[in-house]
C-alpha positions in Angstrom: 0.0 0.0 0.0 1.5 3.2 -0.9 0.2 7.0 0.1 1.2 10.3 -1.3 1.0 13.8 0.1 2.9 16.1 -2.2 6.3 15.3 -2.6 6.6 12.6 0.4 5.0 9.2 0.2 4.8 6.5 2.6 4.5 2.3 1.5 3.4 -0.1 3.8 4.9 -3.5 3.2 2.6 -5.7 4.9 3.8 -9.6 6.1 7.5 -8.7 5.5 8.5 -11.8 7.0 6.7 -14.0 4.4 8.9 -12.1 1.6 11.8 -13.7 2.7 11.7 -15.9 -0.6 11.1 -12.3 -3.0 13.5 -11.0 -5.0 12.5 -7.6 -4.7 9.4 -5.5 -4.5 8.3 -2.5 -5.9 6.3 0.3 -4.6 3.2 1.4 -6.5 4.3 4.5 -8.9 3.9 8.4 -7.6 3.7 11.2 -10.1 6.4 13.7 -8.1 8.3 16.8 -10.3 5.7 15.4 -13.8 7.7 11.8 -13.5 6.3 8.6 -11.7 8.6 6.9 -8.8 8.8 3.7 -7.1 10.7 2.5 -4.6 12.3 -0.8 -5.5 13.4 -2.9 -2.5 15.3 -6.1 -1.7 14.2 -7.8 1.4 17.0 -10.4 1.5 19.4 -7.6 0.3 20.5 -6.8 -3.3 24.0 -8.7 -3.4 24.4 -8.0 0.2 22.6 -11.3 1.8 22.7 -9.6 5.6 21.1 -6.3 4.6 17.8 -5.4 3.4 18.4 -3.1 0.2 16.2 0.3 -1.0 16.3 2.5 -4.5 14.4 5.1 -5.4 13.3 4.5 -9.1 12.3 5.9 -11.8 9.2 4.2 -13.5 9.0 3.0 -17.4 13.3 3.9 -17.4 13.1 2.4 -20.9 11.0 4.1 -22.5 12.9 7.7 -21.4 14.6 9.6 -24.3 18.4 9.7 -24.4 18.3 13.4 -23.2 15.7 13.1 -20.4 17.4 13.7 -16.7 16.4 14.5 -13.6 18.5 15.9 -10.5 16.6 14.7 -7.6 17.3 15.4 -4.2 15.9 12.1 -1.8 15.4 11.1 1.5 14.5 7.1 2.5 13.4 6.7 6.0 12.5 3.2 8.0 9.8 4.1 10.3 10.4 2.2 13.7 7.4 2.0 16.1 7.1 5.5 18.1 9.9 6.4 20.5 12.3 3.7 18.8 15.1 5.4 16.4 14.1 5.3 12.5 16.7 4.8 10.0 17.4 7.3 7.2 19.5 8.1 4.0 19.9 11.2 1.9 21.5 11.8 -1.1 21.2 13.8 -4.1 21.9 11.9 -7.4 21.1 12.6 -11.5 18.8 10.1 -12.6 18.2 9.7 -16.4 18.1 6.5 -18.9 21.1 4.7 -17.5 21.1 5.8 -14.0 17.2 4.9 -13.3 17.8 3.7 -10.2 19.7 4.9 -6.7 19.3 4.1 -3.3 20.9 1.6 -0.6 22.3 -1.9 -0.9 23.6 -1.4 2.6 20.4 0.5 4.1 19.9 -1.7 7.1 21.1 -4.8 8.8 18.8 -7.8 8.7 19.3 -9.0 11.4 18.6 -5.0 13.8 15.5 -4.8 10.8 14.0 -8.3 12.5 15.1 -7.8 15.9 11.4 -7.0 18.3 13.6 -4.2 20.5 14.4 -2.0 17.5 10.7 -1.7 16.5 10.7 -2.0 12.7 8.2 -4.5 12.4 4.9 -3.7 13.7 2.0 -6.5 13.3 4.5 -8.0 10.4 4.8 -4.9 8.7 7.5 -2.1 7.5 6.4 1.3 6.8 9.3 3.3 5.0 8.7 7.4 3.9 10.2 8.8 0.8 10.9 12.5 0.3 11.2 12.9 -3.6 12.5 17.0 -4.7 13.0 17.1 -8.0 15.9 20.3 -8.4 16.9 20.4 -12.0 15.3 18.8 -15.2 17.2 18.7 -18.7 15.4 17.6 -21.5 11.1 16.6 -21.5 8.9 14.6 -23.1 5.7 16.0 -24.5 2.1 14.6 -25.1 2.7 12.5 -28.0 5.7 11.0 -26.5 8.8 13.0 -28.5 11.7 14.1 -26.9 12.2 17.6 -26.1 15.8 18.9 -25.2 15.8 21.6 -22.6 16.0 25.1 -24.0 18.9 26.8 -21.3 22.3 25.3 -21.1 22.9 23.9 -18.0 24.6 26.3 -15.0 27.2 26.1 -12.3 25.8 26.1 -9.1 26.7 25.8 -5.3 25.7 23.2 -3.2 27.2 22.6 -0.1 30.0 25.4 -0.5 31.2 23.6 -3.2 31.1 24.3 -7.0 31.0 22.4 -9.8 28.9 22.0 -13.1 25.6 20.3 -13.3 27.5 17.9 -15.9 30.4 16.3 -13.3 28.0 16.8 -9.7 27.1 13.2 -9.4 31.1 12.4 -9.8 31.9 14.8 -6.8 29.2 14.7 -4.7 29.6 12.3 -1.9 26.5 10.5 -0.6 24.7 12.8 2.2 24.5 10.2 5.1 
């Protein structure tokens, strides 16, 4: 079950425990910044066995035109029962046709994630939050499906005291833990 109030949504994975033998899992899609999200997530990990794994995702990634991108600024939150401490992750990351897909292979131990004392599960079920802020879009896609390149070149711009063009930012920004 997934609910969306603006740019935050909140899924509800219910009988966790029984997806021990899943894959992964998706989210159902949000519309956030004129693009549909998911959250994809591993519950055994995503080549991490002892971890359970979570990515933000872009929904139909194939279908996007070469020059369709998106600099996204995220947040992923575990919800742990009240007065218990939640888990979270930031980061800010470009997504576009390659790079559908960012998040956590390491976002929490299995083994804290089952334990009854840290309060994840609650009646067999996890409830994670995602903050979606799309900051920068280059290139669109208009009614009939065509690709649109984005009119303005792209900018230098500061983020965290720190310059560098939109172009190179996801090679020198570290991960925001």
């Amino acid at each position: 079950m997934t609910k969306q109030v603006g740019k935050k949504f909140v899924w509800l994975i219910q009988n966790f425990s029984s997806l021990q033998s899943e894959k992964f899992i998706y989210s159902d899609p949000v519309l956030i910044g004129g693009y549909k999200w998911r959250l994809c997530a591993y519950p055994k990990g995503n080549q991490v066995a002892d971890h359970f794994s979570l990515f933000l995702q872009v929904v139909d990634y194939k279908s996007l035109p070469s020059v369709w991108r998106r600099f996204v600024k995220y947040r992923l939150t575990i919800v742990p029962q009240p007065g218990k401490t939640l888990v979270q992750r930031k980061s800010h990351r470009w997504f576009d046709k390659m790079g559908f897909n960012w998040g956590y292979g390491l976002m929490i131990p299995l083994t804290k994630l089952q334990n009854k004392d840290e309060g994840f599960l609650v009646n067999g079920e996890l409830t994670i939050v995602a903050e979606v802020d799309v900051l920068e879009v280059v290139g669109t896609v208009d009614a009939s499906g065509k690709s649109i390149e984005s009119s303005s070149p792209m900018k230098k711009r500061k983020l965290n005291n720190a310059e560098a063009s939109s172009v190179n930012w996801i090679q020198v920004l570290p991960s925001q833990n």
